[in-house]
C-alpha positions in Angstrom: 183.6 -3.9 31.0 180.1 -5.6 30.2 178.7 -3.9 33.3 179.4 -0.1 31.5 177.8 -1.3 28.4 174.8 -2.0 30.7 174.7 1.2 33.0 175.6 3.6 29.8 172.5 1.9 28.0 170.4 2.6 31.0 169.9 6.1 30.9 166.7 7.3 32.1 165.2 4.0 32.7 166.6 4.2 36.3 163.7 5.9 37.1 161.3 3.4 36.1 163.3 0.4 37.9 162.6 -0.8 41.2 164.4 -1.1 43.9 165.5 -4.7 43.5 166.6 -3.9 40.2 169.1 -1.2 41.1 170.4 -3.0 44.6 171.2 -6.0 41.5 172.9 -2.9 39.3 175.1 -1.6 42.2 176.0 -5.6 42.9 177.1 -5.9 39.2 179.1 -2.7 39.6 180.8 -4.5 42.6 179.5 -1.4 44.7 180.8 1.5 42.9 180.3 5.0 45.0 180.4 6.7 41.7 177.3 5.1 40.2 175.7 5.3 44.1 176.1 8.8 44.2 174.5 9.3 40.3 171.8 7.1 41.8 171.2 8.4 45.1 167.9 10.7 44.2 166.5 7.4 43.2 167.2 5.1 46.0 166.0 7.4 48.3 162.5 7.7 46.9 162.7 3.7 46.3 163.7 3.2 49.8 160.9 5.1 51.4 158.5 3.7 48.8 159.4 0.0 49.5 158.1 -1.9 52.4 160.0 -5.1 51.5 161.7 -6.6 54.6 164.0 -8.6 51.9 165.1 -5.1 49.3 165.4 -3.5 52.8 167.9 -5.9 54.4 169.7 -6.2 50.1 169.9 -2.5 50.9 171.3 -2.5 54.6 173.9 -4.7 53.1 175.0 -3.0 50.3 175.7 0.0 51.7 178.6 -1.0 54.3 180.4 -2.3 50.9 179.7 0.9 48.7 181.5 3.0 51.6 184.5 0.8 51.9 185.0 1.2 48.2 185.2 4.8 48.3 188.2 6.7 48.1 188.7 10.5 48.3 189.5 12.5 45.4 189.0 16.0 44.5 185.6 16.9 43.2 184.3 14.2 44.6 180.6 13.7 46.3 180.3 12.6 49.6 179.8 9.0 50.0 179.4 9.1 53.4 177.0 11.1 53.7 174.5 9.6 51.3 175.1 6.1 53.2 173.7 7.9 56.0 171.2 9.5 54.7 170.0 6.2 53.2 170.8 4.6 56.7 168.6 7.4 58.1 165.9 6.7 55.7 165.4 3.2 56.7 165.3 4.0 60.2 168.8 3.0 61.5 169.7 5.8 63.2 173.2 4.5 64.6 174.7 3.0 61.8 174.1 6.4 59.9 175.8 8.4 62.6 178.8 6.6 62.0 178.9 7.5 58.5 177.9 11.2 59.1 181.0 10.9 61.5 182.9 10.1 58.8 181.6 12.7 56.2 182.5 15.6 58.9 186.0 13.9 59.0 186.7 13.8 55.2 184.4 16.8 53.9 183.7 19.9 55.0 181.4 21.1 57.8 177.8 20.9 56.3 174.2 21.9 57.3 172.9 19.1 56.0 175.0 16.6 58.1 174.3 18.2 61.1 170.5 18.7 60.4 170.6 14.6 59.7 172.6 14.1 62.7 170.6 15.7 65.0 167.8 13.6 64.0 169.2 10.6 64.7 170.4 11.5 67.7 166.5 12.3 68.5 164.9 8.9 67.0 167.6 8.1 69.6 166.5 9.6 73.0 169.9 11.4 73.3 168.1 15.0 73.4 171.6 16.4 74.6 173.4 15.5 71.5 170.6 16.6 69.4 170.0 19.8 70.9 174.0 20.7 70.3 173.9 19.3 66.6 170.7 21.0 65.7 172.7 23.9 67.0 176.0 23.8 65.1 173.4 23.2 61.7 172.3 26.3 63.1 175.4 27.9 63.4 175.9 27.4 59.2 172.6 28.1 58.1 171.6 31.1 60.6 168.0 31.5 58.7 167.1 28.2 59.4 163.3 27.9 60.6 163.8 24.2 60.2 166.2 23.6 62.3 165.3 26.2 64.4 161.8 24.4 65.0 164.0 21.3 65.8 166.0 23.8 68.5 162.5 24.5 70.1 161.2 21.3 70.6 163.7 19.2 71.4 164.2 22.2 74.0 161.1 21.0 75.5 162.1 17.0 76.2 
């Protein structure tokens, strides 16, 4: 209970904490997706912002628990996703396929997933896979110049 007293007093000071200071939050909240998700926007920026080789290993850890701790309920944001996304941010480009896998499993087909997963599969030298998830992002978001750029040039490895 003491650690909802703390994160319903926090408010908008999220955005002035640093990234060690919210890896300790999500810790106290024994790795809650809920308050992950609401804090997502945040640890992204921190994440990209940091060049800590310790708050990016803290992170790398974390994230592993905050997925095992989620369970899927109506209404509810994608976990999975974000874990990737985070996973893709700091450069770990397998570990956040296996959690984009696991988004397409549980949530619907998104643009987003796709677009993230063909990246990976880029930073990983597997053009092939790329090529055909840049294509199915493609496929749900037709106007795509983005992805359609990605199309074009990974066309050309």
């Amino acid at each position: 209970m003491d650690f909802f007293n703390i994160y319903s007093n926090i408010g908008n000071q999220i955005k002035d904490s640093s990234l060690d200071a919210l890896i300790s939050l999500l810790r106290l909240s024994q790795y809650d997706p809920y308050i992950f998700n609401k804090w997502i926007d945040e640890l992204l920026k921190k994440a990209e912002k940091n060049k800590s080789l310790a708050s990016k290993n803290s992170l790398l850890h974390l994230l592993p628990k905050i997925a095992s701790n989620f369970y899927l309920m109506p209404e509810q944001s994608d976990t999975y996703y974000y874990v990737g996304l985070i996973f893709t941010r700091l450069n770990e480009y397998e570990k956040a396929l296996d959690y984009y896998q696991k988004s397409l499993h549980y949530f619907d087909k998104k643009y987003e997933t796709y677009r993230d997963m063909g990246i990976c599969y880029y930073y990983l030298n597997d053009f092939q896979k790329a090529l055909k998830t840049f294509e199915e992002a493609l496929s749900l978001r037709p106007d795509s110049t983005y992805i359609q750029e990605w199309i074009d040039y990974v066309k050309k490895k």
